[in-house]
C-alpha positions in Angstrom: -36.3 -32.1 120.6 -34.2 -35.3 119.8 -30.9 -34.7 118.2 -30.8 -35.7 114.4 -28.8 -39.1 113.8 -27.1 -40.1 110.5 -27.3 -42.7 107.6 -25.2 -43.6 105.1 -25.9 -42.1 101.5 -26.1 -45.3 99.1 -22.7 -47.0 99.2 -20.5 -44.4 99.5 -19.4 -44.1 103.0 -20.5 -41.0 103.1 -22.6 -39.9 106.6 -25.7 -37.7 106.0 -28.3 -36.8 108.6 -31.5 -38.9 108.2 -33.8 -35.8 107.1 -32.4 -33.4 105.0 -33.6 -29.6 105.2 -35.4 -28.5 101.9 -34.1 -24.7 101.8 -36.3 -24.3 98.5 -38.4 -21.2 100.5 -35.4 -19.6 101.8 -34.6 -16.1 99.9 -38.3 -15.9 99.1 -41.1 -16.8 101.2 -38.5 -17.1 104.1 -36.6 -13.6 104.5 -32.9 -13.7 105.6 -34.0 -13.4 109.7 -36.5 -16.4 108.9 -34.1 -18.5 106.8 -31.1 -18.2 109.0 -33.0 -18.9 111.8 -33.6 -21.8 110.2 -30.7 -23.0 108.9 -29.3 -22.4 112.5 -31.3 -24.6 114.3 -30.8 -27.4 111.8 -27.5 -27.6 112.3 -27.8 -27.0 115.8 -30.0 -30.4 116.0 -27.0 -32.3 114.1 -28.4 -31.7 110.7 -26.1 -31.5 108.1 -27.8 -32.0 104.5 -29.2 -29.6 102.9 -31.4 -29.6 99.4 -31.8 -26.4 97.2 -31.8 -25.7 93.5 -30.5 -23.3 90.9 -34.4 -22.6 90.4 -35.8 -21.7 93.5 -37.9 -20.0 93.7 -38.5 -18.0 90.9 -42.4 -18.7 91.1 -42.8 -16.5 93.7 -43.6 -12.7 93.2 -44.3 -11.4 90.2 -41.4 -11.4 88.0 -38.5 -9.8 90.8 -37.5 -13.8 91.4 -35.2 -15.5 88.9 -34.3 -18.6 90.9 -30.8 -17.3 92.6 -32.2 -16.7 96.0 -32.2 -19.6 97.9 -28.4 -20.8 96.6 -27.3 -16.9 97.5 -29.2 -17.1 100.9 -27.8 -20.3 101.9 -24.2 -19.2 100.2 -24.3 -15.7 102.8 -25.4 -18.4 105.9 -22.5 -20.6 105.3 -20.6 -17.6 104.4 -21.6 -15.5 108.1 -21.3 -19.2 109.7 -17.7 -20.4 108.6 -19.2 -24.1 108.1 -19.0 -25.0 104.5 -16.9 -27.9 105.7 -19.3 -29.4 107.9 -22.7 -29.1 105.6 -23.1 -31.5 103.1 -25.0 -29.4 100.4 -27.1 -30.0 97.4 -28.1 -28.9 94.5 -29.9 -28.9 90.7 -29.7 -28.1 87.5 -32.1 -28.6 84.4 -35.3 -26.7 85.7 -34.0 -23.2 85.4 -35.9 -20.9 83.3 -34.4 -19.5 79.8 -36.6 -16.4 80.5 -38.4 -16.7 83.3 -40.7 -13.4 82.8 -41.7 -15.1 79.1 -43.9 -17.6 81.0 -46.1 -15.1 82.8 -49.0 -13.6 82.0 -50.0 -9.9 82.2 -50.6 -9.8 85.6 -47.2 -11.4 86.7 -48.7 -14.6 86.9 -46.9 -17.8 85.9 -48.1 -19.7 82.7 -47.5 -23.2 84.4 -48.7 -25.3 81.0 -45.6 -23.3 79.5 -43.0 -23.6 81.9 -41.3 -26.9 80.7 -40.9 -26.1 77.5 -38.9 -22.7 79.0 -36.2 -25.5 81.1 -33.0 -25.1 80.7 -32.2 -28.1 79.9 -29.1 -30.7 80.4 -26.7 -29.8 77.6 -22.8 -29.8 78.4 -23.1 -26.1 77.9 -25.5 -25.4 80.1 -24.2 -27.6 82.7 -21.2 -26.4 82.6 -22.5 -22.8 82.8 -25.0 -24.1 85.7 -22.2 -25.5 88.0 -20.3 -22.6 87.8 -23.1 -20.1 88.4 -24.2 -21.9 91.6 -20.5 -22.2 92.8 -20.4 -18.1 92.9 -24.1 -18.0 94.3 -23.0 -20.7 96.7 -19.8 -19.6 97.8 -18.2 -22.4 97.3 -15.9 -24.1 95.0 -17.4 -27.6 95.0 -20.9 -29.0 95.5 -21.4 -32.8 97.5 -24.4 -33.7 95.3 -25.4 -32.4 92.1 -28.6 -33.5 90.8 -29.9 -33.3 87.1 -33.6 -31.6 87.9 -35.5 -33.0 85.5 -35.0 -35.9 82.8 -34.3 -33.9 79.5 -35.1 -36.5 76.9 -34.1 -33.8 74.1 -29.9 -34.2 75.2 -28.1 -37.3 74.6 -28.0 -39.1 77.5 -24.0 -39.1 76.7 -23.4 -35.5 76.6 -25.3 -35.1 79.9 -23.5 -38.0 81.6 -20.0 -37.5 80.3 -20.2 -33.9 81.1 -21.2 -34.3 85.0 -18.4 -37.2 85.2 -15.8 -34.8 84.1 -16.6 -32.2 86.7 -16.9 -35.5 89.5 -13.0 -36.2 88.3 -12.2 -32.7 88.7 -13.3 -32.6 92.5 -15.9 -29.5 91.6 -18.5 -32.1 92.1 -18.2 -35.1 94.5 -21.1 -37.2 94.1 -23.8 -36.9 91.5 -27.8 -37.5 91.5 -31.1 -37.5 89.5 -34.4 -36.1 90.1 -37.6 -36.9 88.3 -36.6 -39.3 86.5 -38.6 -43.0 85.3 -37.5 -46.4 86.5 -36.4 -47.3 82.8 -34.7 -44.1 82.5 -32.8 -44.4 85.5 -31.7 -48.3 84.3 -30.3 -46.9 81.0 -28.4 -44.0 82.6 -26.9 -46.6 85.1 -26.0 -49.1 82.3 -24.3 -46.0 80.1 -22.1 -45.0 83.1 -21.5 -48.7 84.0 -20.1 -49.2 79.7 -18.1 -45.8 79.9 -16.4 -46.1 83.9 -17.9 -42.9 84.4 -19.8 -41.5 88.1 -23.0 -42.8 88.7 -25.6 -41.2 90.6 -25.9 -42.5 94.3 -29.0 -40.4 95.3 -32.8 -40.4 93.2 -35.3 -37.3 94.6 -38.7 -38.6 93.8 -42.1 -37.3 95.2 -42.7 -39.7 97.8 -45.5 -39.7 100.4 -48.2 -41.7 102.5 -50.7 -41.6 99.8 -50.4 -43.3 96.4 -51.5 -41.2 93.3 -54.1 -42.8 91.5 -52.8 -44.9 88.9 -52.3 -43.2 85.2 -52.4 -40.1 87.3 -50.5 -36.9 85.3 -47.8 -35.7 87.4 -46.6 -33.2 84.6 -43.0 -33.4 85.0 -42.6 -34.7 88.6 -42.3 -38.6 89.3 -44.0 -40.5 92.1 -41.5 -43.2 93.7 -44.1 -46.4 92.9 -43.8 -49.9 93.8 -41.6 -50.9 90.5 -39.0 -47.9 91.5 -38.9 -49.3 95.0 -38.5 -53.0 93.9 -35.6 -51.3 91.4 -34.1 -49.5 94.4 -33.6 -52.9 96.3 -32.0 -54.7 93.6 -29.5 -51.6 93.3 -28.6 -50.3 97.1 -25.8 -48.4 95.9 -28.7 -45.9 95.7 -30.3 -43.8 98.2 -33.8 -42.2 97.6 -34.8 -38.6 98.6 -38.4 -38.2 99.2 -39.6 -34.2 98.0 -43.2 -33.5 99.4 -43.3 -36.0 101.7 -46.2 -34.1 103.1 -47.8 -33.3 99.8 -48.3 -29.6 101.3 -49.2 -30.3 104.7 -52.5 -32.6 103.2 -52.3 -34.8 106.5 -52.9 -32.3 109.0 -56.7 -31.7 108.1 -59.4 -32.6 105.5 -59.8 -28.7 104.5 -55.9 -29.1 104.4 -56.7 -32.1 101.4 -59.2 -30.1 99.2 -57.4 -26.9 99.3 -54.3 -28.9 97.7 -54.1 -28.6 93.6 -53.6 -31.9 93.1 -55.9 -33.6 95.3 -57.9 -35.1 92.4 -55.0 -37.3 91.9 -55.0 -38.8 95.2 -58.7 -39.0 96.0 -59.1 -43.0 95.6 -60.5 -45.7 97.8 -56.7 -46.7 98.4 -56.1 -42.8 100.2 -59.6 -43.2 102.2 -58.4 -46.6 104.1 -54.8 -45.1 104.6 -55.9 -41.9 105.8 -58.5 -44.0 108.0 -55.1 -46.0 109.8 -53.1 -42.9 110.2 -55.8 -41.2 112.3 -56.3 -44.7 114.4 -52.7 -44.5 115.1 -52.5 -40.8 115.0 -55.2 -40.4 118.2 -53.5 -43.3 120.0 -50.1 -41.5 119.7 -52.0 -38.3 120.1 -49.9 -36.4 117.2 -51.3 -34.9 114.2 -50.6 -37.0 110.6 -48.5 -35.1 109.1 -46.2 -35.5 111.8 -47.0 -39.6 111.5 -46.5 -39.2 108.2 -42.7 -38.4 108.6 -42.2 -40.4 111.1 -43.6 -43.3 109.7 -41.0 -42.6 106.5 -38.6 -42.3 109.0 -38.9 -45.5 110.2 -39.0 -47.3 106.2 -36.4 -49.7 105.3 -33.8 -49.3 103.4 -33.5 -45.5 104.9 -35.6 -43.3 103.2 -34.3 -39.4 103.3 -37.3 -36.6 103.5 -36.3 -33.9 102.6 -38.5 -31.2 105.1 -39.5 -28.0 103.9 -42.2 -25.0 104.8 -41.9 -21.3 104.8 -41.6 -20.5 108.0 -39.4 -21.1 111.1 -42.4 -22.4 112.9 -43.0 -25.3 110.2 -39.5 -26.8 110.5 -40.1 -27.1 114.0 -43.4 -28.3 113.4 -41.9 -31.0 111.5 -39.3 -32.3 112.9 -41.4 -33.3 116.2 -41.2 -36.9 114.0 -37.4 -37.3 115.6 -38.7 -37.5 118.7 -41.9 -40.4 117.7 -40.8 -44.3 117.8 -43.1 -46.4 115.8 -43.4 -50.7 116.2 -43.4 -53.2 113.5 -46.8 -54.0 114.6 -48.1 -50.5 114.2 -45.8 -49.9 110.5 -47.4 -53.6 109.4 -50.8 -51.8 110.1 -50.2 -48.3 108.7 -49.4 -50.1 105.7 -52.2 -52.4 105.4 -50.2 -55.7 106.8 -52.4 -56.1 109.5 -55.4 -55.7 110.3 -54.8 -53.6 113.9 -52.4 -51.6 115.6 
């Protein structure tokens, strides 16, 4: 297995490894053995980024989960490891619950048409609260990249903004990012920070994958990196995008894999059918699987894309990051992307 090399985070100087490791699993589906294990061989591969959230996962179970165990799980790792210094961590705030037991139903299970009206939020109160709760779970007493979750149209965008760039001049935060959040969205937050002199946000998670949603699809509150965000993103390199479900759920390793995903509906289109038709061409003749293409192919995307590579088990990290070792030609990323017409 290749070691992991590094790119640098928008225009910050700043080295990052060029996948990050999603830890959103770890505390939950992932026990501490799993998670650690984990963790450990990341870093043992070079990795040094790592993604969680102050909400993960509180989904899973049937109420025992309020969204501290993965920050707490990776806060004991760095904790047992004595390498704080050498992992460039991440987190969120803005998708906690209020009350995450109001939002399920008798039987534990969650009431997902409820749960973003139960969001925390991104008032200066409860970011302030948020930082500092994540710090203790965390073990730490400052956090590389801080993302706002999910756009909260509800707070002035000045509270939000002037809050985070207070705790970016205090040193508690060092560089600051959004997450979910619409092209014209992101322009106006960008243009506020530019009026005021305050931190702007160097890194965007989007969903991102190999497939295109159909267009007008409902993504509830998640947003799909599209050809507008990109052309936005290379007008403004000072920015860096994260890619979450690059693999929407593993979808590329089988067709059952496809119609067993929830959302599948939104990605069943003419468009998906001749994509899916050049990843297998190129799939057989490198004789790996697609999701493994998949990443790789992202991989090899200019300007650097960062995936950020999940699962919930050990064995699906590995799995995963068999795309280090895959080198991909112009010829063959001009014809995975429709360019050409062979490989």
């Amino acid at each position: 297995m290749e070691m992991i090399d590094y790119t640098m985070l928008g225009r910050t100087g700043t080295q990052v490894s060029r996948v990050c490791l999603g830890a959103m699993t770890m505390g939950t589906l992932m026990d501490r053995d799993e998670s650690f294990r984990t963790l450990d061989s990341f870093a043992e591969q070079g990795g040094n980024f790592i993604d969680t959230a102050n909400c993960y996962s509180w989904w899973v179970g049937k109420g025992e989960n309020v969204g501290d165990e993965s920050e707490a799980m990776l806060g004991e790792w760095m904790h047992a490891r004595k390498n704080r210094e050498r992992i460039f961590l991440a987190t969120k705030c803005g998708a906690r619950l209020r009350d995450p037991r109001a939002i399920r139903d008798a039987d534990g299970n969650p009431r997902w048409a409820e749960v973003p009206s139960n969001y925390e939020g991104a008032s200066r109160r409860v970011i302030l609260g948020a930082v500092q709760d994540s710090l203790r779970r965390l073990r730490t007493d400052y956090i590389d990249l801080y993302y706002v979750h999910v756009d909260d149209r509800k707070t002035p965008l000045e509270e939000t903004l002037g809050t985070l760039n207070e705790l970016v001049a205090s040193g508690v935060i060092r560089h600051l990012g959004y997450s979910n959040v619409r092209t014209w969205r992101l322009e106006r937050i960008r243009a506020l920070c530019e009026r005021n002199g305050w931190a702007q946000p160097i890194a965007i998670q989007q969903e991102y994958s190999f497939l295109r949603p159909a267009a007008g699809a409902n993504l509830g509150v998640a947003v799909h990196a599209d050809g507008e965000f990109f052309d936005y993103l290379a007008e403004n390199p000072s920015m860096t995008l994260l890619a979450y479900s690059p693999l929407l759920k593993g979808i590329y390793a089988s067709r059952e894999k496809r119609l067993a995903y929830y959302n599948w509906s939104l990605y069943d289109t003419p468009d998906s059918a001749a994509r899916l038709e050049r990843l297998e061409v190129v799939g057989k003749r490198l004789g790996i699987d697609g999701n493994t293409l998949v990443l790789a192919w992202m991989l090899h995307r200019k300007p650097a894309i960062i995936p950020i590579v999940g699962g919930s088990r050990f064995s699906h990290f590995r799995e995963n990051f068999a795309a280090l070792d895959v080198r991909l030609d112009g010829e063959t990323m001009d014809y995975l992307e429709g360019r050409s017409a062979s490989a």
